[in-house]
C-alpha positions in Angstrom: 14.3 105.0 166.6 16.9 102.0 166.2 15.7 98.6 166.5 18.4 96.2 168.1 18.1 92.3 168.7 20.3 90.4 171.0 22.0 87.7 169.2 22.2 85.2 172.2 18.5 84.9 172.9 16.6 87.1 170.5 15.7 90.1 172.9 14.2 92.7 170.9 15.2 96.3 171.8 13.7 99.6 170.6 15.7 102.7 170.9 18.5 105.1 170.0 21.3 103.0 171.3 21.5 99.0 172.6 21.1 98.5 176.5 23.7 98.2 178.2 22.7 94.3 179.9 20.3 92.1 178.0 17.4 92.6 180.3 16.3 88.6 179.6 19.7 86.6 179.3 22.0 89.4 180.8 24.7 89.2 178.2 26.5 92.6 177.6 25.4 95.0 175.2 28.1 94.4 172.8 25.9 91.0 171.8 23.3 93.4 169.9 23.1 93.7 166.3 20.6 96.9 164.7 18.6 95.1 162.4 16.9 97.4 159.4 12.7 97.5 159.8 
């Protein structure tokens, strides 16, 4: 499993792709960045 943070508010989002809306600040998925654990 990926691990992706939204680099508007900080939304932290586990799984195998982003989302496609930032559930908390509703920017588009292209705003997440896969961090490395």
């Amino acid at each position: 499993m990926k691990t992706f943070v939204c680099t508007v508010c900080g939304y932290v989002h586990h799984g195998d792709t982003p989302p496609a809306i930032c559930p908390k600040c509703k920017q588009p998925g292209s705003k997440f960045k896969e961090v490395k654990a």
